[in-house]
C-alpha positions as CSV (number, residue, x, y, z in Angstrom):
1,X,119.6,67.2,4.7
2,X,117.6,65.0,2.6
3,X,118.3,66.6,-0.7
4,X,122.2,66.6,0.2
5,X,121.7,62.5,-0.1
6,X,119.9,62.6,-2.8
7,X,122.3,65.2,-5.1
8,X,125.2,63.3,-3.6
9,X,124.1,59.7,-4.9
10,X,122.7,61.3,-8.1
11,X,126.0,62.4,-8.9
12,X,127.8,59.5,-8.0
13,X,125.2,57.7,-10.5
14,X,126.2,60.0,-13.2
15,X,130.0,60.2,-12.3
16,X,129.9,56.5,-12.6
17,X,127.7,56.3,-15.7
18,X,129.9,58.3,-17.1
19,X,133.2,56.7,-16.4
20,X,131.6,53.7,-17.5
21,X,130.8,54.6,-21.2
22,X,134.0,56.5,-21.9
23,X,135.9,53.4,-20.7
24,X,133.5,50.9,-22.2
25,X,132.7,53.1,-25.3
26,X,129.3,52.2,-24.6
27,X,127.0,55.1,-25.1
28,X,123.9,53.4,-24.5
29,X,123.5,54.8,-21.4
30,X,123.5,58.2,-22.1
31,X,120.3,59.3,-22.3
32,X,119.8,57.6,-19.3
33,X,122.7,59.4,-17.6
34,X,121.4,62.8,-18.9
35,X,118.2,61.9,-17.4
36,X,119.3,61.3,-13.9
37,X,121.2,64.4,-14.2
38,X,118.4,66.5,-15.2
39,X,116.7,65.0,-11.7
40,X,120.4,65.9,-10.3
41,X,119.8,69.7,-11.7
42,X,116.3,70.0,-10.3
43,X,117.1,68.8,-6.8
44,X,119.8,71.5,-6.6
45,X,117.6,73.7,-7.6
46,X,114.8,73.2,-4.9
47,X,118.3,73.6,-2.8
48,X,118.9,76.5,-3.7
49,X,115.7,77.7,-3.3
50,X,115.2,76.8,-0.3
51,X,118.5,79.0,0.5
52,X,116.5,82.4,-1.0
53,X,118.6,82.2,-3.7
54,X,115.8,82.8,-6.1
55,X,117.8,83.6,-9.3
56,X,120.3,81.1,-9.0
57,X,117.3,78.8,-8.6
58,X,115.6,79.5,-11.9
59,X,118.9,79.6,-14.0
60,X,119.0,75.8,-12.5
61,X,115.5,75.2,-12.9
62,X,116.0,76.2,-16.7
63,X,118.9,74.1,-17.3
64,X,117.1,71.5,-15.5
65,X,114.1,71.1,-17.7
66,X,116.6,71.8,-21.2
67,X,118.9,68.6,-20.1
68,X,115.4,66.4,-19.1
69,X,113.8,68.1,-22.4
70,X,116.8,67.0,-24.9
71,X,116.9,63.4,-22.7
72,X,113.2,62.4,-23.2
73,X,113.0,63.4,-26.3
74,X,116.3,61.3,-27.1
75,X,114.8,58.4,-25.4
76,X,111.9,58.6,-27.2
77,X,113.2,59.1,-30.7
């Protein structure tokens, strides 16, 4: 139940992040919007997981750590 909120305003954050900069042409915030969608991925995963849907989970747990790889690194650079 609690990881339905938390996916469910995570992806209104990066919904709205992202309507934001493609209206604004502001892409500032994308690294931070990748972020938060890497923490998106990752809670969908433990979801899934939870659901003994093991594969599925670590396909999402690999594209979880690429996004929050490539969006660290991107902040940090």
């Amino acid at each position: 139940m609690i990881l339905n909120i938390i996916i469910t305003v995570l992806a209104i954050t990066v919904i709205s992040g992202s309507i934001y900069g493609l209206s604004t042409g502001d892409h500032g915030l994308q690294p931070y919007i990748q972020l938060i969608s890497g923490v998106m991925f990752f809670a969908l995963g433990l979801k899934v997981f939870q659901q003994n849907q093991k594969t599925m989970a670590i396909l999402i747990f690999l594209g979880s750590g690429f996004i929050l790889f490539v969006s660290i690194y991107v902040l940090i650079d």
